[in-house]
N, C-alpha and C positions, 0 to 999 in steps of 0.2 A: 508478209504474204503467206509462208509457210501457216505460221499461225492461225490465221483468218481461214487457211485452206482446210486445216484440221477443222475449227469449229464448223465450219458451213458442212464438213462431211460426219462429223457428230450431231450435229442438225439433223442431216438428212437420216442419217442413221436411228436416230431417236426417233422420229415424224416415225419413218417405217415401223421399228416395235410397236409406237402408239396405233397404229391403225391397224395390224397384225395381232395384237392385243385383242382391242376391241372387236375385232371382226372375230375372233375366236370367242368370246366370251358372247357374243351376240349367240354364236351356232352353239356352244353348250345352252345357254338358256333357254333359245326354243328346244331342243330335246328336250330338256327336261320341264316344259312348259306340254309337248306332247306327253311324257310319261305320267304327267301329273295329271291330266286330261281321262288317259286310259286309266290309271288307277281310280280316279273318279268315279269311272264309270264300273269297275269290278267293286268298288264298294255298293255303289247304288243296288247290282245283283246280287251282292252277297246278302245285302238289307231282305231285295226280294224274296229270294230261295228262305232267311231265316223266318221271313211275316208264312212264305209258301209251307213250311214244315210245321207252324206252331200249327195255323190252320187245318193242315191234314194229322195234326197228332189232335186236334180237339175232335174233328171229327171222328176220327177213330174212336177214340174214347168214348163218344156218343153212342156209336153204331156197337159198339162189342160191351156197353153198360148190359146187364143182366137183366134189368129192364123190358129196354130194349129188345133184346133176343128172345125173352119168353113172349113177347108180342108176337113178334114173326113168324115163332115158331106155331104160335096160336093161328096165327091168318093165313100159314100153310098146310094149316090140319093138322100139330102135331096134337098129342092129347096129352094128359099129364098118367103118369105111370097109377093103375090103382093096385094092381099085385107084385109081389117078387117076381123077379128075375132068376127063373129055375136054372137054367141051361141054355147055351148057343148050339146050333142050327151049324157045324162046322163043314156039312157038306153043299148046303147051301151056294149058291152062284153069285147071290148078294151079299151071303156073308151077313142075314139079318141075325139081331137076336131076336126069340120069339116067346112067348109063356109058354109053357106047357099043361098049365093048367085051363085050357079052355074045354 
């Protein structure tokens, strides 16, 4: 009887770790079934942000090509210089430079 009394309560003892086990390794796995979830998702925006930066450095590129800017500068009125540049205008307000020779 002694005997039998010990196994039946290493039985019960055992049954308990097995199911304290498993219920623990259930709750680590969803955690790390949510962190793997969120990481997921910080890759996806990392993807984003890098496709979002190639994008705005092509554009750049486009916009600040020499090209480019002597266009604009042309469909804002600028002109293209036909004399030197004598001297600036240092009292000026704007700060232009100006020819002197006109």
């Amino acid at each position: 009887m002694n005997l039998t009394n010990k196994i039946g309560k290493f039985y019960k003892l055992s049954l308990v770790t097995l199911v304290v086990s498993v219920l623990v390794r259930i709750y680590f796995s969803n955690s790390l079934v949510a962190d793997n979830k969120s990481l997921n998702e910080l890759f996806v925006k990392k993807d984003n942000l890098q496709k979002e930066i190639s994008r705005l450095t092509y554009v750049e590129n486009n916009l600040s090509a020499l090209d480019v800017l002597v266009k604009r500068s042309e469909s804002l009125g600028f002109v293209k210089m036909t004399n030197s540049l004598l001297s600036l205008d240092i009292t000026s307000h704007n700060s232009i430079a100006y020819n002197t020779n006109n």
